[in-house]
C-alpha positions, 0 to 999 in steps of 0.5 A: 500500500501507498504510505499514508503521509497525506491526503491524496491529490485529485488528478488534473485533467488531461492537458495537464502533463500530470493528467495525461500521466494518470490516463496513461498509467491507468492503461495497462500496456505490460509487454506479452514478450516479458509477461505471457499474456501481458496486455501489449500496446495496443490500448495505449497506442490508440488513446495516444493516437486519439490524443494527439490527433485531436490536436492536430498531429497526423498520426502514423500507425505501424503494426508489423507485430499483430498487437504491437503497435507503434505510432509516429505522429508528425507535426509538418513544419512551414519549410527549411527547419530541422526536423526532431524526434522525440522518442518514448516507448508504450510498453511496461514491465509486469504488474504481479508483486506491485505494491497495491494497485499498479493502474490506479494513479494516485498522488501523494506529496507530489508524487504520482505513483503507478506502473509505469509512471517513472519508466517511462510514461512520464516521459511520454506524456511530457513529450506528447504534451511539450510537443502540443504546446510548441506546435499550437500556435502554427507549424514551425519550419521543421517537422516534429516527430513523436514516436510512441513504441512498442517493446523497448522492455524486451527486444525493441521492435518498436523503434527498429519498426519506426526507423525504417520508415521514419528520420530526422536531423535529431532526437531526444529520448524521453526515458527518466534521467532525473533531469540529468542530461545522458549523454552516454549508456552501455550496451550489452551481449549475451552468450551461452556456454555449453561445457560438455560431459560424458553420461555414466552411473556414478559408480563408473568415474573412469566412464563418466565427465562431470561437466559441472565441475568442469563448468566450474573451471569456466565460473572461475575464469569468468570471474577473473575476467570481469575483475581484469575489466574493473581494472582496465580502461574506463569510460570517463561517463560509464565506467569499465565493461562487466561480465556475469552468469546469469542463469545455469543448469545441468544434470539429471539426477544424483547417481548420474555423470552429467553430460553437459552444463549451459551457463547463460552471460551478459557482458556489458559493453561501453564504447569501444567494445562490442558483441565482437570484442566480448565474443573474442574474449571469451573464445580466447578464455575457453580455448585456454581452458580446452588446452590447460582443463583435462576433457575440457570441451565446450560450444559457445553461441552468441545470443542478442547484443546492442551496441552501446551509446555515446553522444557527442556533447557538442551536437546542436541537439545536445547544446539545445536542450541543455540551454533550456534545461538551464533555463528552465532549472536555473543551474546547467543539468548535470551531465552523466552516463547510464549502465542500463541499455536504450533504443537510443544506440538504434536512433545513433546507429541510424545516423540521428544525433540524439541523447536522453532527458527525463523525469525524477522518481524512482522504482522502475520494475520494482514493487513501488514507482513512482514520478515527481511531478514537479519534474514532469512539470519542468520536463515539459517546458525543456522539451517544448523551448527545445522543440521550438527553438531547434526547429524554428 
């Protein structure tokens, strides 16, 4: 339950960024790749769609994945301006295990609390509302783009979907920042490693191969990798690459050898590093293991990767929106690098400069979230002088 430290807050209406939040939280849009069953996008994206059409935007549906939406909208410039993408995606993690209910926005001491509300649909209803409001009074010279998407949570689908029919000269993506410029976040590479075995009963140890003992050799290995990567070179924003087990498994049964082991990892990536650097590191790790480790024999399989991101600070987006951010906070925001992974290293690998600013709150995926709507406030008046002042 919500702690009960003041009364609650009636909710404003839906042009109010605030309100356009609580409309936005109130619909479930769990993604069904995280969550069998979750409800998807396709609520969200049509009262997104219903929302900004209403005020003019000319509104872009794509749907390549039944049920998975993403929407452009687009508000044409006059002519000879730069265009801009805001970016935000639709879709949140699971509801089971929230503290109370996750669709019921509730307002406490500034605060609005629901799924969703920090990661990140109070980026999107400062975007969607920022835009409106730079836009009401005529078009400006360049386009302004909203690109609401789907599965950013798990794959993003959303945004590749969007990128092949949609650019622009820049972009901002709108996921929380604590009103902290981000100007750099890393990537990440997943692997599984199979060390093989020999099946035997477990009285036959001149039979059989543990493959999980051997498997050991490899954790321990792992291990000195990712201390060799804490000493090495450092980004100066993000820090130094990391490597980890996530998840293992083998064996059948006690009185059995098991034939072989799965050891799935993440290696996450700064600049400078990619699922090819991390995939050779790894083959050069195990083939030492193959030629020192008696019976050691292993298969390695690369499985998803996304590159990391870095921004260059002196992009007109970047020096645009700081000049508001300035303006509208009263101090230059603080400059800082993100550990997690964006669909802004999509936008950067499609030749669109971009960079991240969002709201203030806490609890993205854990049991209690949250937004500070002052920040939602003042989220919204950067990105509408940023939006007016880079594409006037």
């Amino acid at each position: 339950m919500l702690p009960e430290t003041s009364p609650e807050t009636p909710l404003p209406a839906d042009d109010d960024p605030a309100g356009l939040l609580a409309r936005l939280i109130a619909i479930d849009s769990v993604n069904p790749d995280l969550v069998a069953g979750g409800a998807g996008e396709s609520a969200i994206a049509a009262f997104c769609a219903a929302w900004l059409a209403g005020r003019g935007f000319e509104v872009h549906t794509l749907e390549r994945r039944p049920g998975r939406p993403s929407l452009v909208a687009v508000a044409r410039g006059s002519g000879g301006g730069r265009s801009l993408m805001l970016n935000g995606h639709l879709d949140t993690v699971g509801l089971t295990g929230y503290d109370g209910d996750p669709l019921d926005p509730r307002v406490r001491d500034g605060r609005m609390h629901g799924r969703g509300a920090f990661d990140m649909k109070g980026g999107l209803a400062a975007m969607m509302t920022a835009a409106a409001r730079a836009t009401a009074r005529g078009p400006l010279r360049g386009d302004v783009l909203l690109a609401c998407v789907a599965d950013e949570e798990h794959g993003s689908s959303g945004t590749e979907e969007v990128l092949e029919s949609f650019t622009a000269d820049a972009a901002i993506v709108t996921e929380p920042s604590h009103l902290e410029v981000t100007l750099a976040h890393k990537g990440f590479a997943w692997f599984e490693v199979r060390v093989e075995g020999r099946a035997a009963h477990g009285s036959r140890p001149d039979l059989g191969v543990d493959a999980i003992a051997k498997a050991g050799h490899f954790l321990v290995a792992l291990e000195e990798l990712g201390a060799r990567l804490a000493r090495g070179p450092a980004h100066p924003l993000l820090g130094t690459g990391t490597v980890h087990a996530s998840v293992i498994s083998g064996g059948r049964e006690p009185a059995t050898y098991p034939e072989h082991c799965s050891i799935t990892l993440e290696r996450r990536t700064v600049p400078g590093e990619d699922a090819a650097t991390a995939e050779a590191e790894l083959a050069a790790l195990l083939g030492r293991l193959a030629v020192t480790v008696p019976d050691f024999r292993y298969r390695l399989t690369p499985g998803l990767h996304r590159e990391p991101f870095a921004a260059d600070p002196e992009s007109a987006i970047v020096r645009t929106l700081t000049r508001n951010a300035e303006a509208v906070l009263g101090h230059p925001p603080a400059v800082r690098g993100e550990p997690f992974w964006t669909d802004a290293a999509l936008l950067d690998r499609a030749g669109i400069p971009c960079l991240l600013f969002g709201v203030d709150g806490e609890g993205a995926h854990a049991a209690r979230e949250w937004a500070d709507l002052a920040s939602v406030d003042r989220l919204t008046a950067v990105l509408a002088g940023t939006i007016t002042d880079f594409c006037s």
